[in-house]
C-alpha positions in Angstrom: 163.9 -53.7 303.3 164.7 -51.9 300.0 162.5 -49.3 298.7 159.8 -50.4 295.4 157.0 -50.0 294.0 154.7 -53.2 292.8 151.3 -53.1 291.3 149.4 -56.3 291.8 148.7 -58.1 288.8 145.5 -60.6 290.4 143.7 -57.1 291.7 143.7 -53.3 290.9 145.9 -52.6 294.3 149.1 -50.8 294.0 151.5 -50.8 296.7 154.9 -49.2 297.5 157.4 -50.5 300.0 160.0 -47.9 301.8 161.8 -48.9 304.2 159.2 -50.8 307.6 156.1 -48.7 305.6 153.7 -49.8 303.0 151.9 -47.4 300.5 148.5 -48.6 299.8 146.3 -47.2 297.0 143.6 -48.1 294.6 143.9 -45.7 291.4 140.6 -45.0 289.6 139.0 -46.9 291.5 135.7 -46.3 293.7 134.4 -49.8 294.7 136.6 -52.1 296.1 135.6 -55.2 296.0 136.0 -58.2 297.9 139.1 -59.2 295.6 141.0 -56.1 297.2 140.5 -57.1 300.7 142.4 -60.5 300.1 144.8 -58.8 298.8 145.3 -56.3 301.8 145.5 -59.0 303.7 147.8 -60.9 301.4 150.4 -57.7 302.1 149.9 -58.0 305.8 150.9 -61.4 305.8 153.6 -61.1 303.0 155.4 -58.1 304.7 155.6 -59.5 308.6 158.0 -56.8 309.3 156.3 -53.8 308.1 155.6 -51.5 310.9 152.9 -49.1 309.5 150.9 -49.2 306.4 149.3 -45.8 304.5 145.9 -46.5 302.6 145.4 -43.9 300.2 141.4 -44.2 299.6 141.2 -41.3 297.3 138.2 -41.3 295.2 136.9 -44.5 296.9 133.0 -45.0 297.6 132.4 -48.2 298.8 134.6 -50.9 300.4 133.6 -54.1 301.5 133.4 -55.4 305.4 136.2 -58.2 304.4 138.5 -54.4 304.3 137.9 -53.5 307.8 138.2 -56.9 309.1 141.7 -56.7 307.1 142.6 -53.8 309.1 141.8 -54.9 312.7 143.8 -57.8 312.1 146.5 -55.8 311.0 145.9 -53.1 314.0 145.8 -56.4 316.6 149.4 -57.2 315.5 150.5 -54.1 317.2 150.8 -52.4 313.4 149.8 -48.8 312.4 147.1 -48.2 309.8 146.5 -45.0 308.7 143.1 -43.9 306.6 144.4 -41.5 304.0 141.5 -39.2 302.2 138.7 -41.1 303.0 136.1 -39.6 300.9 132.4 -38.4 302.7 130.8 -41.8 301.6 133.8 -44.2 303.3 133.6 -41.8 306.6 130.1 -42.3 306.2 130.1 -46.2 306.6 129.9 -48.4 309.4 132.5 -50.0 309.3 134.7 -47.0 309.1 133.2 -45.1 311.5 133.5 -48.2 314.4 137.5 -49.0 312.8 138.3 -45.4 313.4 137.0 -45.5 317.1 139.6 -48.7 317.6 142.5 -46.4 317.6 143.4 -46.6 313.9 145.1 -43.0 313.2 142.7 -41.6 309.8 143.9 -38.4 307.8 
C-alpha cells in the first residue's frame, strides 16, 4: 500500500495512509459527532489490510459512544488502535476509560 494523505469530503476526518498504518485526526475539531464514527468505521472496513491505526484526538472534548463501538470492532479484528492526546475531558469519559481497560494501547 502506497503512502497518501485523503481528507474526507462527507465528514471533517482526515486520514493518512503509510504503508499497513492509518493516521487518524480531526483538525479543529472538539465534538465529534455521530457522522465521524461512520466514517471510522467506513476506514476500518475500506482498509482490510491495515494493521494499526493512530487517532490523533488533539483538542477533542466530546466523542460519541458510536466511536468506541468503532474501535472495539476494530480491536476484535486482531488490529491496533492507539489513543493519541486524549485531552482531560475524553480520558474523562466512559467510554474511554472502559475501551482503554480492553487492551487498546492510549498515548
Amino acid at each position: 500500500m502506497e503512502d497518501t494523505e485523503h481528507e474526507s469530503s462527507s465528514s471533517r476526518t482526515k486520514y493518512q495512509v503509510r504503508g499497513k498504518e492509518i493516521r487518524v485526526s480531526y483538525p479543529g475539531l472538539q465534538i465529534l459527532d455521530h457522522g465521524e464514527a461512520v466514517y471510522f468505521s467506513v476506514l476500518i472496513k475500506r482498509f482490510p489490510e491495515t494493521k494499526q491505526f493512530r487517532v490523533d484526538l488533539s483538542g477533542v472534548l466530546s466523542l460519541p459512544g458510536g466511536f468506541f463501538g468503532a474501535l472495539l470492532d476494530t480491536v476484535e479484528s486482531g488490529r491496533r488502535v492507539l489513543l493519541l492526546n486524549a485531552t482531560p475531558e475524553v480520558k474523562a469519559l466512559i467510554g474511554y476509560r472502559r475501551f482503554v481497560t480492553r487492551g487498546v494501547v492510549h498515548l
